[in-house]
N, CA and C atoms of all chains as a GROMACS GRO file, in nm:
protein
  576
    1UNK      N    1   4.176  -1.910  20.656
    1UNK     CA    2   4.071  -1.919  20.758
    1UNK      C    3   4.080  -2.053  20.829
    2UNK      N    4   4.151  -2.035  20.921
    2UNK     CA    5   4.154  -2.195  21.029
    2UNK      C    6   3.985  -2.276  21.065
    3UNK      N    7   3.986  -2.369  21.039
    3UNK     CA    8   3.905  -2.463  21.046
    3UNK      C    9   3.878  -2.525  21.228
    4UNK      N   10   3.793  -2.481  21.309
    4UNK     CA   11   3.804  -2.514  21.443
    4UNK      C   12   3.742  -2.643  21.457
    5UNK      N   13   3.761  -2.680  21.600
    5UNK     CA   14   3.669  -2.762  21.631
    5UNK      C   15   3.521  -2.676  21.720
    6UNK      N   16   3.433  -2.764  21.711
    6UNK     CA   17   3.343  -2.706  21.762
    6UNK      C   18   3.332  -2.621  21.920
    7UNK      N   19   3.432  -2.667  21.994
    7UNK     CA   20   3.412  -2.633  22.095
    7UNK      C   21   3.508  -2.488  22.112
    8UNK      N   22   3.623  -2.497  22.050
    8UNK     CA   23   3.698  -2.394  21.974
    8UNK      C   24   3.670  -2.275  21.931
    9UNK      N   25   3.582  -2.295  21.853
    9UNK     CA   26   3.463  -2.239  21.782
    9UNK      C   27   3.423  -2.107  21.848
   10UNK      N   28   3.353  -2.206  21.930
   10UNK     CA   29   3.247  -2.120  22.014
   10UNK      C   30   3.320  -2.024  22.122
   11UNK      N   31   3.467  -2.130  22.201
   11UNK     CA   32   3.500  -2.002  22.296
   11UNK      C   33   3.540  -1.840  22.140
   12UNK      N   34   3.573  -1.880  22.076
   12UNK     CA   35   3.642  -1.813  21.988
   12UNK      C   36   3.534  -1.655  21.932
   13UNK      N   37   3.439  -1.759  21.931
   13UNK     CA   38   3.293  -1.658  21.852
   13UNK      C   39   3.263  -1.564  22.017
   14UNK      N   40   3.236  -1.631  22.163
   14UNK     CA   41   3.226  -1.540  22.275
   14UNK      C   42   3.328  -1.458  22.256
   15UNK      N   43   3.472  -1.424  22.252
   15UNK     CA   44   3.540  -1.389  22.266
   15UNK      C   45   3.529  -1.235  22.166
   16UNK      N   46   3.530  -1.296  22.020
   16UNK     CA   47   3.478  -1.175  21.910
   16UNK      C   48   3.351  -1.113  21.954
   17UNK      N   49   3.248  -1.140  22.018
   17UNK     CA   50   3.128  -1.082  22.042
   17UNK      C   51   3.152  -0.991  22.141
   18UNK      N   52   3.244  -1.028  22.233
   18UNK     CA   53   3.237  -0.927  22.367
   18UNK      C   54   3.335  -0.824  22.338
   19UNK      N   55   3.427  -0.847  22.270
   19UNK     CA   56   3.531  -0.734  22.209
   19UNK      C   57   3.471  -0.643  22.090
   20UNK      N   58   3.345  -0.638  22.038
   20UNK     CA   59   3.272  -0.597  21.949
   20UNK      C   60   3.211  -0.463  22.053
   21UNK      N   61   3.283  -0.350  21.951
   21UNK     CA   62   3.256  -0.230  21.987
   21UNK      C   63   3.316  -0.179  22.143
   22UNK      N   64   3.444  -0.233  22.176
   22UNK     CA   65   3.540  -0.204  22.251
   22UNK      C   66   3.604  -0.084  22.175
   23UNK      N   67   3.658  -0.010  22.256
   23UNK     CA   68   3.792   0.051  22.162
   23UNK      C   69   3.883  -0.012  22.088
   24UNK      N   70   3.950   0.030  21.954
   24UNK     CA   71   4.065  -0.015  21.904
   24UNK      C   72   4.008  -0.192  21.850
   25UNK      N   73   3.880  -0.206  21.897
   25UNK     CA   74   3.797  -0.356  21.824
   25UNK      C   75   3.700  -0.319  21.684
   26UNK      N   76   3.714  -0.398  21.589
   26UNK     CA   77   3.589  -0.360  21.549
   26UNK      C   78   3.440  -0.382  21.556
   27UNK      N   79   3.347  -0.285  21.510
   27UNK     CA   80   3.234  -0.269  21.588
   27UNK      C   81   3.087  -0.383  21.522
   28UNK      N   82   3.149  -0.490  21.491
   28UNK     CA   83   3.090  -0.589  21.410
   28UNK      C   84   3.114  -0.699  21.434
   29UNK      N   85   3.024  -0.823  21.431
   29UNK     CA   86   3.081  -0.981  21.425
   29UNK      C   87   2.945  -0.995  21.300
   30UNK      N   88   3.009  -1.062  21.231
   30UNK     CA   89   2.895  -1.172  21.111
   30UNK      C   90   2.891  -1.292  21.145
   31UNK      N   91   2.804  -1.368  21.184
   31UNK     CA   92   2.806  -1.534  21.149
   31UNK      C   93   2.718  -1.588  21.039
   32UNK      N   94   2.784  -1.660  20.975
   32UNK     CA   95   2.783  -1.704  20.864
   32UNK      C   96   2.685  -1.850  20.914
   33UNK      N   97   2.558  -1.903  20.832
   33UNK     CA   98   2.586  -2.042  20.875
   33UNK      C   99   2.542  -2.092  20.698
   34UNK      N  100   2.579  -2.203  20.667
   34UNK     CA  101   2.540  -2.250  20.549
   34UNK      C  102   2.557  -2.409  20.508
   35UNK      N  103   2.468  -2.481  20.438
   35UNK     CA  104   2.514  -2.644  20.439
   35UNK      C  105   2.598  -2.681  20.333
   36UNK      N  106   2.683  -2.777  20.373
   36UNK     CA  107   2.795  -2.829  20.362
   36UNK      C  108   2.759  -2.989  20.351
   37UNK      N  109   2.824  -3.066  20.195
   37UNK     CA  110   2.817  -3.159  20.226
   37UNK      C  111   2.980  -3.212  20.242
   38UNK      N  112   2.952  -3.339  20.304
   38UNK     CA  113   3.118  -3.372  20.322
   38UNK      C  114   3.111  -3.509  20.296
   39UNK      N  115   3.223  -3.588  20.281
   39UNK     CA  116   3.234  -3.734  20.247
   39UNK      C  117   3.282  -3.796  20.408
   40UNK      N  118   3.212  -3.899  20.431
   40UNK     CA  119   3.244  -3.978  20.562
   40UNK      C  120   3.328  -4.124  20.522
   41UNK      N  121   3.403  -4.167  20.552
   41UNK     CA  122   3.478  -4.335  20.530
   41UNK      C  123   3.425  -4.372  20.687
   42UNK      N  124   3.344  -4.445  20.592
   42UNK     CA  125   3.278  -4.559  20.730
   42UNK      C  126   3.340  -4.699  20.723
   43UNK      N  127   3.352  -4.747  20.819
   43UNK     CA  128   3.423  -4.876  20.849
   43UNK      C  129   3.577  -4.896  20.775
   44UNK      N  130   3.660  -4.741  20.810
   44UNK     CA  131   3.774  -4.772  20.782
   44UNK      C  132   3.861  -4.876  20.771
   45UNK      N  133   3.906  -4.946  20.670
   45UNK     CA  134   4.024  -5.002  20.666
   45UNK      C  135   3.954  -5.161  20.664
   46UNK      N  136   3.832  -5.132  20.708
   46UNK     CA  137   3.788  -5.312  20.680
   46UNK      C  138   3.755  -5.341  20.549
   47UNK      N  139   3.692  -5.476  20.529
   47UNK     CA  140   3.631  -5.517  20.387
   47UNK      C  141   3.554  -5.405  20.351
   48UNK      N  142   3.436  -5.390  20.420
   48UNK     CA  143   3.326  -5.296  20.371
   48UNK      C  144   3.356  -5.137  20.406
   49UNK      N  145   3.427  -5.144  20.351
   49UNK     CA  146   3.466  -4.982  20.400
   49UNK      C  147   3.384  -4.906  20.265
   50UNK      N  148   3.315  -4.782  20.253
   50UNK     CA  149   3.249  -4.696  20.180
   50UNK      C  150   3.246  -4.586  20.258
   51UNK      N  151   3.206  -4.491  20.185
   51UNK     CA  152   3.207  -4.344  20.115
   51UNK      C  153   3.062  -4.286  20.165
   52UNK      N  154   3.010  -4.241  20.246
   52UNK     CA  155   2.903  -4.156  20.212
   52UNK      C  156   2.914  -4.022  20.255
   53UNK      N  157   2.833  -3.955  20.188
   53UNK     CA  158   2.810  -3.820  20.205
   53UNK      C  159   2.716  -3.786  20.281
   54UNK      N  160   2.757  -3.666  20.374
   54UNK     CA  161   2.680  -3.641  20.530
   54UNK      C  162   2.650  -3.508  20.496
   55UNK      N  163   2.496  -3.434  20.504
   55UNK     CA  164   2.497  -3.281  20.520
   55UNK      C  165   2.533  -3.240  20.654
   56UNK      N  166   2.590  -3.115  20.640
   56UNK     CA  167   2.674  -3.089  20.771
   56UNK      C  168   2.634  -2.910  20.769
   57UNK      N  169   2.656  -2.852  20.846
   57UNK     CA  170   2.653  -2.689  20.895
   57UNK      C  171   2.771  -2.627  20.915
   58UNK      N  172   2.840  -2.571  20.811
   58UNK     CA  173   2.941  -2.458  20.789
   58UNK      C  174   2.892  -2.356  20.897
   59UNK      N  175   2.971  -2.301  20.974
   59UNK     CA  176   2.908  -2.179  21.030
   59UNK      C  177   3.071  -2.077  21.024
   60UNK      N  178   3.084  -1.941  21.007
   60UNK     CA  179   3.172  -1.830  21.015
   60UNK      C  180   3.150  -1.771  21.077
   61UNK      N  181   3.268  -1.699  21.153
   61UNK     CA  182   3.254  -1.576  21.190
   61UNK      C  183   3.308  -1.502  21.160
   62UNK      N  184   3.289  -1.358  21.171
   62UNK     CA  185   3.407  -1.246  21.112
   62UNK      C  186   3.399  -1.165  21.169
   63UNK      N  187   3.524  -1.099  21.220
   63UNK     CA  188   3.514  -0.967  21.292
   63UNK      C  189   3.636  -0.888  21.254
   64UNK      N  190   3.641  -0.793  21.164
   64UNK     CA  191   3.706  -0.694  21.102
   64UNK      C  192   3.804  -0.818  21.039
   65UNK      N  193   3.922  -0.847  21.089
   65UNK     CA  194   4.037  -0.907  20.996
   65UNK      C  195   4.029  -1.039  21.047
   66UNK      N  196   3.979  -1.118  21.153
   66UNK     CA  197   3.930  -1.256  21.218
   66UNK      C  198   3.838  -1.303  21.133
   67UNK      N  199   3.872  -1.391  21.084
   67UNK     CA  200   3.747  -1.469  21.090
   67UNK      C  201   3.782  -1.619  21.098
   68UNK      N  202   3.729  -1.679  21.112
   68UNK     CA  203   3.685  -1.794  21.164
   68UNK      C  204   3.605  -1.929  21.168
   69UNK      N  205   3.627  -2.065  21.132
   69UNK     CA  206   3.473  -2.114  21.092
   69UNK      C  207   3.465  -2.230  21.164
   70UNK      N  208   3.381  -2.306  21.138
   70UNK     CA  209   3.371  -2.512  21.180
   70UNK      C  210   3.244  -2.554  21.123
   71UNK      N  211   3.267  -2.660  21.111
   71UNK     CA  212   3.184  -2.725  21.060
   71UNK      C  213   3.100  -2.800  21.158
   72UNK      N  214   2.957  -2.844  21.177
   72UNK     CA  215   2.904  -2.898  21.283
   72UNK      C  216   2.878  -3.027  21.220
   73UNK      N  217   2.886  -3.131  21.284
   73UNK     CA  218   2.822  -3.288  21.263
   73UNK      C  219   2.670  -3.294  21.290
   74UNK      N  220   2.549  -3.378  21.223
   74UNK     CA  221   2.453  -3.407  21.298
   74UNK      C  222   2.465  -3.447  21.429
   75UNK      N  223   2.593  -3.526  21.475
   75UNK     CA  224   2.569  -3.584  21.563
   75UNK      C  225   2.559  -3.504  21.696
   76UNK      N  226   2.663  -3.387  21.675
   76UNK     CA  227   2.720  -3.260  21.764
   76UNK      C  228   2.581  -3.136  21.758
   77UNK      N  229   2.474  -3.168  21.663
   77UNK     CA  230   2.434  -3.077  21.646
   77UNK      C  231   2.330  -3.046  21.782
   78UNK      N  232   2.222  -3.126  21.868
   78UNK     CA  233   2.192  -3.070  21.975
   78UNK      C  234   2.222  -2.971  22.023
   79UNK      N  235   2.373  -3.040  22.124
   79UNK     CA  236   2.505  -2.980  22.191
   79UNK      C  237   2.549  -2.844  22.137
   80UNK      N  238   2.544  -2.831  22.004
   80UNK     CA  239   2.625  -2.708  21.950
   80UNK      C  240   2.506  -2.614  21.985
   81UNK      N  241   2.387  -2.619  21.925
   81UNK     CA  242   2.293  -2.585  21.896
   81UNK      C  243   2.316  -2.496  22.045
   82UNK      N  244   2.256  -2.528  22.164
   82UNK     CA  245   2.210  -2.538  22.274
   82UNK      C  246   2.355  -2.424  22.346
   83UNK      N  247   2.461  -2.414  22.319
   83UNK     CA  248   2.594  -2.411  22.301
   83UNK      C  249   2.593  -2.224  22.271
   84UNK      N  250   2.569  -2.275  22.162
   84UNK     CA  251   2.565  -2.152  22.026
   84UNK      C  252   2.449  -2.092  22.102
   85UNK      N  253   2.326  -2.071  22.130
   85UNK     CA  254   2.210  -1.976  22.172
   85UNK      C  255   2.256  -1.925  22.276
   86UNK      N  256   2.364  -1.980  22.382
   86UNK     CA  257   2.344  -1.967  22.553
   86UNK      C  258   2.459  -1.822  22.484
   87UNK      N  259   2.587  -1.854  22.425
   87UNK     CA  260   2.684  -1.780  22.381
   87UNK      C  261   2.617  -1.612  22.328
   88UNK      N  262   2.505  -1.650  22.268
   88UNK     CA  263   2.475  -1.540  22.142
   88UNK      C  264   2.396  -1.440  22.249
   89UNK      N  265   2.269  -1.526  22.319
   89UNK     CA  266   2.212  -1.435  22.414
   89UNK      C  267   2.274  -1.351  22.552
   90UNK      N  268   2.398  -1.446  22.531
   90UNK     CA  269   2.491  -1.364  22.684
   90UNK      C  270   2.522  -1.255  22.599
   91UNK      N  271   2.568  -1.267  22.548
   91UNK     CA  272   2.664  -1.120  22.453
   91UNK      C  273   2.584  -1.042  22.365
   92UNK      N  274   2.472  -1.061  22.364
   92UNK     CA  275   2.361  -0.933  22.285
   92UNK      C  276   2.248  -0.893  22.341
   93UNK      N  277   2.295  -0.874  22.518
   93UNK     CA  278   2.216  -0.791  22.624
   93UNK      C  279   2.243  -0.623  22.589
   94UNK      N  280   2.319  -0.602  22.474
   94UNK     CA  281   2.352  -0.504  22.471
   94UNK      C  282   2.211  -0.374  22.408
   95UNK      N  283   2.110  -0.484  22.350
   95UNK     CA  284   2.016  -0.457  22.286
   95UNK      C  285   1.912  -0.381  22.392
   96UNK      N  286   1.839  -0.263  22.264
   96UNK     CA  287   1.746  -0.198  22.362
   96UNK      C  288   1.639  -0.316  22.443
   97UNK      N  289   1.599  -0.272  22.557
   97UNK     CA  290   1.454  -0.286  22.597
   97UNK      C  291   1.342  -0.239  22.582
   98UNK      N  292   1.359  -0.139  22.516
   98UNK     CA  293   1.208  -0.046  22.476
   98UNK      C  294   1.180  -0.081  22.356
   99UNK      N  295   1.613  -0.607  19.705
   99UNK     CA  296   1.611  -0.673  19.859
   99UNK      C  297   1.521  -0.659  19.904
  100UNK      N  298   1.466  -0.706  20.002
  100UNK     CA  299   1.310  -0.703  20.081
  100UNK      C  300   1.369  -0.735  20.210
  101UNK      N  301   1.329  -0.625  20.280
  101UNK     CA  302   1.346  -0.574  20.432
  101UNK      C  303   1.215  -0.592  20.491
  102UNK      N  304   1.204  -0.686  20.590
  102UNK     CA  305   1.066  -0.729  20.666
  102UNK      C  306   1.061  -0.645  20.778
  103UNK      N  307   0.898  -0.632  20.774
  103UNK     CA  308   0.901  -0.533  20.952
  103UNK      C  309   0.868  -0.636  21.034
  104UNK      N  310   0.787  -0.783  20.994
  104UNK     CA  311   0.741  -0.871  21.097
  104UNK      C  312   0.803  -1.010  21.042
  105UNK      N  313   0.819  -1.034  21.191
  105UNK     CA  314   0.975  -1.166  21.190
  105UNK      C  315   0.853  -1.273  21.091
  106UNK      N  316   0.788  -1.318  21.114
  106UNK     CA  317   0.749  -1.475  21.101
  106UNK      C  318   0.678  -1.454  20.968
  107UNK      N  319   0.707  -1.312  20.888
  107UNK     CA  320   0.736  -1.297  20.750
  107UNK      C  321   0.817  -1.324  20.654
  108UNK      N  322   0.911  -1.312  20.801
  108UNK     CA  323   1.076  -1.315  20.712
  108UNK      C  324   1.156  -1.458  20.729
  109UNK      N  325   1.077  -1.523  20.840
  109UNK     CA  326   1.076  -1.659  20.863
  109UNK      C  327   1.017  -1.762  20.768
  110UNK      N  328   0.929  -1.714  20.749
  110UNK     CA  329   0.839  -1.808  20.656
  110UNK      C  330   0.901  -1.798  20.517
  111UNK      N  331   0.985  -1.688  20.469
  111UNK     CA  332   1.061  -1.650  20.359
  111UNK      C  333   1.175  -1.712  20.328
  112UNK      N  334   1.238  -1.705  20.438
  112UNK     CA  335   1.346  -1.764  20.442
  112UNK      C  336   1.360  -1.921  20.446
  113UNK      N  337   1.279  -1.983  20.473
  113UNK     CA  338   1.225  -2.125  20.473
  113UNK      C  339   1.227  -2.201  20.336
  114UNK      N  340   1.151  -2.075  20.266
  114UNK     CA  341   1.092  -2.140  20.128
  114UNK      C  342   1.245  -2.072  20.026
  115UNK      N  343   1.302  -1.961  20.076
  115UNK     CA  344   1.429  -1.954  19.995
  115UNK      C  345   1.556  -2.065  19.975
  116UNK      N  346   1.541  -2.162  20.094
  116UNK     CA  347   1.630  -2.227  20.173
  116UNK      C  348   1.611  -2.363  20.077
  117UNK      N  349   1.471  -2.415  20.046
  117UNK     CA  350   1.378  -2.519  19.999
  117UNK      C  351   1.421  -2.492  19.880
  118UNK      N  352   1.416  -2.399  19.842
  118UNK     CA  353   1.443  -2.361  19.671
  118UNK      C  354   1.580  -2.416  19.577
  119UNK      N  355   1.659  -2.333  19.717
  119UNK     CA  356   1.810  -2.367  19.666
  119UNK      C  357   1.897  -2.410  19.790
  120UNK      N  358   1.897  -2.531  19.856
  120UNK     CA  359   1.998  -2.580  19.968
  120UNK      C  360   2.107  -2.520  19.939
  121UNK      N  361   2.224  -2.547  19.834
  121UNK     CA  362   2.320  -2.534  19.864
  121UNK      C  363   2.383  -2.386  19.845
  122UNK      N  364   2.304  -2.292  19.789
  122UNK     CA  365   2.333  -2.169  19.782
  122UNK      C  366   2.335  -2.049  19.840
  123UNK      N  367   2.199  -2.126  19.924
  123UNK     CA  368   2.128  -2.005  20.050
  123UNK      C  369   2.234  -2.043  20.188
  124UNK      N  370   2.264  -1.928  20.196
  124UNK     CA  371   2.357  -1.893  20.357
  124UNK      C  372   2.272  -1.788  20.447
  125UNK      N  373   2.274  -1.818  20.523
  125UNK     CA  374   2.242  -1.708  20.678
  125UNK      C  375   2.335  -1.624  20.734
  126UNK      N  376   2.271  -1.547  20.763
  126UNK     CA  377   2.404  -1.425  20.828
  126UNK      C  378   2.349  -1.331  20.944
  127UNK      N  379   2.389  -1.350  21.051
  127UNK     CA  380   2.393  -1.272  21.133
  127UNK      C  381   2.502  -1.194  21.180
  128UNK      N  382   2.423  -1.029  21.164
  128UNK     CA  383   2.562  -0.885  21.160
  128UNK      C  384   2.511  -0.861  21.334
  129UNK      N  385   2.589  -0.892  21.437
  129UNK     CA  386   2.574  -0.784  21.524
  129UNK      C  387   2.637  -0.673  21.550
  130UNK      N  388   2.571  -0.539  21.583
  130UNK     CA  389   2.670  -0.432  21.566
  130UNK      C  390   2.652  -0.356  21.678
  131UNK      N  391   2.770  -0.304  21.772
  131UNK     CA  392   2.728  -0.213  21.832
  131UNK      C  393   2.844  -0.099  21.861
  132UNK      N  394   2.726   0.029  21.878
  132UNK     CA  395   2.795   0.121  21.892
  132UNK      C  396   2.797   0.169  22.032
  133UNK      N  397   2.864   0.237  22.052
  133UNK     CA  398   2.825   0.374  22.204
  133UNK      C  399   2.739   0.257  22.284
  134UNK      N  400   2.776   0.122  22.270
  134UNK     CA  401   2.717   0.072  22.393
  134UNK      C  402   2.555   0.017  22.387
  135UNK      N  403   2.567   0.076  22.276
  135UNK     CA  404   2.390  -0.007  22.161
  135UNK      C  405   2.438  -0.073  22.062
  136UNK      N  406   2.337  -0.200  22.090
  136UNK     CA  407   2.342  -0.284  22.004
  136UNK      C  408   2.230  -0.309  21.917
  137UNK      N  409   2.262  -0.368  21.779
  137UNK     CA  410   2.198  -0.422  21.712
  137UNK      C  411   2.201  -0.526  21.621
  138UNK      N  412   2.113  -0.544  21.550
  138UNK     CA  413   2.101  -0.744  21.513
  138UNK      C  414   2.041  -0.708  21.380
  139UNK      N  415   2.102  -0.757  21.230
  139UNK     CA  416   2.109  -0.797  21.142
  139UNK      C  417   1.999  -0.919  21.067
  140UNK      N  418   1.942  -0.992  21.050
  140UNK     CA  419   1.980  -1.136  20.981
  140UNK      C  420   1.887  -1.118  20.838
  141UNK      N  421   2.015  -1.196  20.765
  141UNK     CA  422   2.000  -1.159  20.625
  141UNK      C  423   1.999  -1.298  20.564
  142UNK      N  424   1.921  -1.330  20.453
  142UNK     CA  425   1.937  -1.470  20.430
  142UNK      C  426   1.914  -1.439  20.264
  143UNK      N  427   2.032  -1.498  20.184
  143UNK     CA  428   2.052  -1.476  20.068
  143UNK      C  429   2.090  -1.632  19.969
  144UNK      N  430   2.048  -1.598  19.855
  144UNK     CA  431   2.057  -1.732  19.778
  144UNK      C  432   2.164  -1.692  19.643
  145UNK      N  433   2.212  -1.571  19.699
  145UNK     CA  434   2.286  -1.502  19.556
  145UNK      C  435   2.242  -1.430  19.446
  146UNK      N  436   2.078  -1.459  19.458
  146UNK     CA  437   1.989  -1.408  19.372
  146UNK      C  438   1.927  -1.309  19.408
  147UNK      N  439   1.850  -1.339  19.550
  147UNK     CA  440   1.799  -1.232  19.580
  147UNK      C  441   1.818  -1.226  19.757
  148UNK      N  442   1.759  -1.096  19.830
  148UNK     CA  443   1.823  -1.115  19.981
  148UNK      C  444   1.660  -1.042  20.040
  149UNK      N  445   1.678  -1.129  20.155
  149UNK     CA  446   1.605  -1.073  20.241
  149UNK      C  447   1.658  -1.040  20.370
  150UNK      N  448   1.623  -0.935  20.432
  150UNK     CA  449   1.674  -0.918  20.580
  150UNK      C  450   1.552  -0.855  20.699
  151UNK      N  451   1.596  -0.874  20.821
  151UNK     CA  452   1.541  -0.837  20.935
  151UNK      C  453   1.602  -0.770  21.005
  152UNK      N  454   1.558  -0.643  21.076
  152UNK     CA  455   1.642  -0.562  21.115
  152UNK      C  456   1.599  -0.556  21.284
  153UNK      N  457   1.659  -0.541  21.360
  153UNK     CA  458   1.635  -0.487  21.556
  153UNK      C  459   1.703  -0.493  21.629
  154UNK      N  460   1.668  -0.408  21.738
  154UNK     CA  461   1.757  -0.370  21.816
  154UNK      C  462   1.690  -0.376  21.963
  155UNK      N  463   1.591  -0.486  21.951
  155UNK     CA  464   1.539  -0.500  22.089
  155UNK      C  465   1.547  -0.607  22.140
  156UNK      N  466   1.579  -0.623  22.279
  156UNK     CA  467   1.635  -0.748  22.368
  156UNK      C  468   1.478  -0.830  22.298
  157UNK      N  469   1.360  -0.805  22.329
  157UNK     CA  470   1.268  -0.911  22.282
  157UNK      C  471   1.252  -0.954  22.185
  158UNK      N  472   1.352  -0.940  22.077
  158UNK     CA  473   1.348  -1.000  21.957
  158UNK      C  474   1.455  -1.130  21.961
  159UNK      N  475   1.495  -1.120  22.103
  159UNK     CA  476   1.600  -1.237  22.088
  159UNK      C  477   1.569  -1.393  22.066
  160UNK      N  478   1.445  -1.381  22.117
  160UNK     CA  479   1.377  -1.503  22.067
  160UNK      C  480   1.363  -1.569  21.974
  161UNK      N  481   1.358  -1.444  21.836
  161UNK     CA  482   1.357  -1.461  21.712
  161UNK      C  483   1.493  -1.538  21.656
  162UNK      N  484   1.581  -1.434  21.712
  162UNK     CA  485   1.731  -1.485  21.667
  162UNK      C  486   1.760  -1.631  21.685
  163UNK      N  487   1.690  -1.658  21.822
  163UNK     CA  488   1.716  -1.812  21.871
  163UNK      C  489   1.660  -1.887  21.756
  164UNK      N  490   1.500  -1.853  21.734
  164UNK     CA  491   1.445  -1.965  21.643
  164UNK      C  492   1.502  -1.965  21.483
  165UNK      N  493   1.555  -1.880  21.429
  165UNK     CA  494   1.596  -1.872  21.311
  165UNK      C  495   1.732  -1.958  21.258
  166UNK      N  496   1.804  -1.952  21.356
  166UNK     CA  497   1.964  -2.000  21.385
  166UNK      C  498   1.890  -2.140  21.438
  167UNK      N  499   1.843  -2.230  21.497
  167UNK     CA  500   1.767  -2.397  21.482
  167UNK      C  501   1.723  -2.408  21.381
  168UNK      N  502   1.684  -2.303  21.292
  168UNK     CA  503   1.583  -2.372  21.216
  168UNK      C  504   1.703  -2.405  21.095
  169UNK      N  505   1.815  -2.303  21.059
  169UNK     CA  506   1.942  -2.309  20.967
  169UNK      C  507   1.999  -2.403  20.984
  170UNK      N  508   2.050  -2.402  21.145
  170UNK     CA  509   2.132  -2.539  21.218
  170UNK      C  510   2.075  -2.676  21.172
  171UNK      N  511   1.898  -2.676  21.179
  171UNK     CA  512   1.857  -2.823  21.142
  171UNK      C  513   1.852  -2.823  21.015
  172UNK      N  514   1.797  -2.733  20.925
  172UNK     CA  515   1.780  -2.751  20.754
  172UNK      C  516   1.912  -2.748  20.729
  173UNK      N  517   2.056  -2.732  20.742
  173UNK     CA  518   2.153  -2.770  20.679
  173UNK      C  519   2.189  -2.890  20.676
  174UNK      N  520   2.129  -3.016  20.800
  174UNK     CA  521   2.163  -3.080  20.822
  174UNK      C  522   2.107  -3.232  20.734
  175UNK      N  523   2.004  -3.130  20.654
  175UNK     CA  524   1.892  -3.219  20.614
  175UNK      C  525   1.958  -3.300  20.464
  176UNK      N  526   1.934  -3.375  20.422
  176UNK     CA  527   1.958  -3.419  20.281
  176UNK      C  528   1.908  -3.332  20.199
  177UNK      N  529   1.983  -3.250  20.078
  177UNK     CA  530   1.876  -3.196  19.994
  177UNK      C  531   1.785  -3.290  19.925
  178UNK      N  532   1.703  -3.234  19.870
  178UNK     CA  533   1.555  -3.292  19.798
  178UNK      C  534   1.664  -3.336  19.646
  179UNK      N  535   1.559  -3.480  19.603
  179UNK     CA  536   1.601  -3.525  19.496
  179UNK      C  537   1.749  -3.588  19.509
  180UNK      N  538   1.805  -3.630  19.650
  180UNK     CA  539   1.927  -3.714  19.654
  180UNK      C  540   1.918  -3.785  19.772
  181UNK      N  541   1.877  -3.937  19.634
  181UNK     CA  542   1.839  -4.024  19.756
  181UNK      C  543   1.965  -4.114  19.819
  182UNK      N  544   1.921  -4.207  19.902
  182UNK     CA  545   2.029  -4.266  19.976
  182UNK      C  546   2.138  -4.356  19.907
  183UNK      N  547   2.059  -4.420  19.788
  183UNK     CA  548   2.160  -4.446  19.722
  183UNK      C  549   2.261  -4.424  19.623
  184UNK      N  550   2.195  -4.311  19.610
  184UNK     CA  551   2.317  -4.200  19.526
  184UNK      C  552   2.406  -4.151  19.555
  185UNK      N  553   2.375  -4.094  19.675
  185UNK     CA  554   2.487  -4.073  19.769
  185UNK      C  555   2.595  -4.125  19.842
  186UNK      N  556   2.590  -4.296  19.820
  186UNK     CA  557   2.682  -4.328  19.851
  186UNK      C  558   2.765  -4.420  19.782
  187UNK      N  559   2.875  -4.465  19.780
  187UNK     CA  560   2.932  -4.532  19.678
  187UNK      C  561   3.016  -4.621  19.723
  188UNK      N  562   3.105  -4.754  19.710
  188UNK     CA  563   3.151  -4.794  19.728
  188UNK      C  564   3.340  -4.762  19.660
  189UNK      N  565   3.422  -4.758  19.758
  189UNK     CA  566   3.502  -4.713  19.751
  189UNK      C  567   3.612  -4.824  19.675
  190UNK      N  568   3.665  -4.808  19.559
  190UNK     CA  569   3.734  -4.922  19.460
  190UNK      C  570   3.871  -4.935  19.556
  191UNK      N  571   3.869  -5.103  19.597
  191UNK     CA  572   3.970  -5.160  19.670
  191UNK      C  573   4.106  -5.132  19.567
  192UNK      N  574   4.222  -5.055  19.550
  192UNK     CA  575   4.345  -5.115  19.556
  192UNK      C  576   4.438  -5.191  19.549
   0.00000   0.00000   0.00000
């Protein structure tokens, strides 16, 4: 399962959503999201260089034999956030109105 | 499993499942469509037990929005009981 970058990510996840329930596609996407901690090296390579641990946002996707993931930063998280909703609501107009 | 008919049931559920166990509880959103209908999934599980929400109406999209911020920000959070200085360590010079 390749590890994206965020921006990666996302064309990647539009792409599985709109091919969802095409012919010859399968008729499903899952996204996964879940926390993740990770180790950061702050102040590489100087005296004070240390170790901390950052909670972070795993997110997947899967669509039949694809799948897909990244990890989000706090720092990215706005941006992704904001990113990720515009993506999800374009591609699940497919939903009733009544 | 417990299948909710009203979102800010299954919101408020999922909140306190999340609180319980950070690192276990994952979110999942299934979209599925067939013949050109779609529908929306979200299931939030701790391995123990699952809850889900089920629809298939454009006005529930709102829901989807707020559920997916609320995952996006609580993952981001420190779990409970790990404080700042535990978490970090100084890395043995070489």
């Amino acid at each position: 399962m390749p590890r994206l970058s965020n921006d990666e990510f996302l064309a990647e996840m539009g792409k599985l959503l709109r091919k969802a329930g095409e012919k010859d596609n399968p008729s499903s996407v899952s996204l996964t999201m879940k926390h993740v901690v990770e180790e950061v090296v702050q102040n590489k390579g100087k005296k004070n260089e240390n170790v901390v641990e950052e909670a972070r946002c795993l997110i997947r996707a899967r669509s039949g034999k694809c799948k897909i993931s990244t990890v989000v930063r706090p720092r990215n998280r706005v941006q992704f956030s904001i990113a990720y909703s515009t993506i999800l609501k374009s591609n699940l107009k497919s939903l009733s109105s009544h | 499993m417990i299948v909710y008919d009203k979102f800010n049931e299954f919101y408020e559920a999922a909140e306190d499942m999340y609180h319980a166990a950070p690192s276990s509880t994952r979110y999942v959103l299934k979209h599925t469509k067939k013949d050109g209908e779609g529908a929306v999934e979200l299931k939030v599980t701790d391995n123990v037990s699952v809850i889900k929400f089920r629809s298939s109406l454009t006005a529930h999209l709102k829901h989807v929005d707020r559920i997916n911020t609320l995952f996006i920000s609580l993952a981001m959070e420190k779990p409970e009981g790990v404080d700042a200085a535990s978490s970090s360590r100084r890395r043995r010079k070489a």
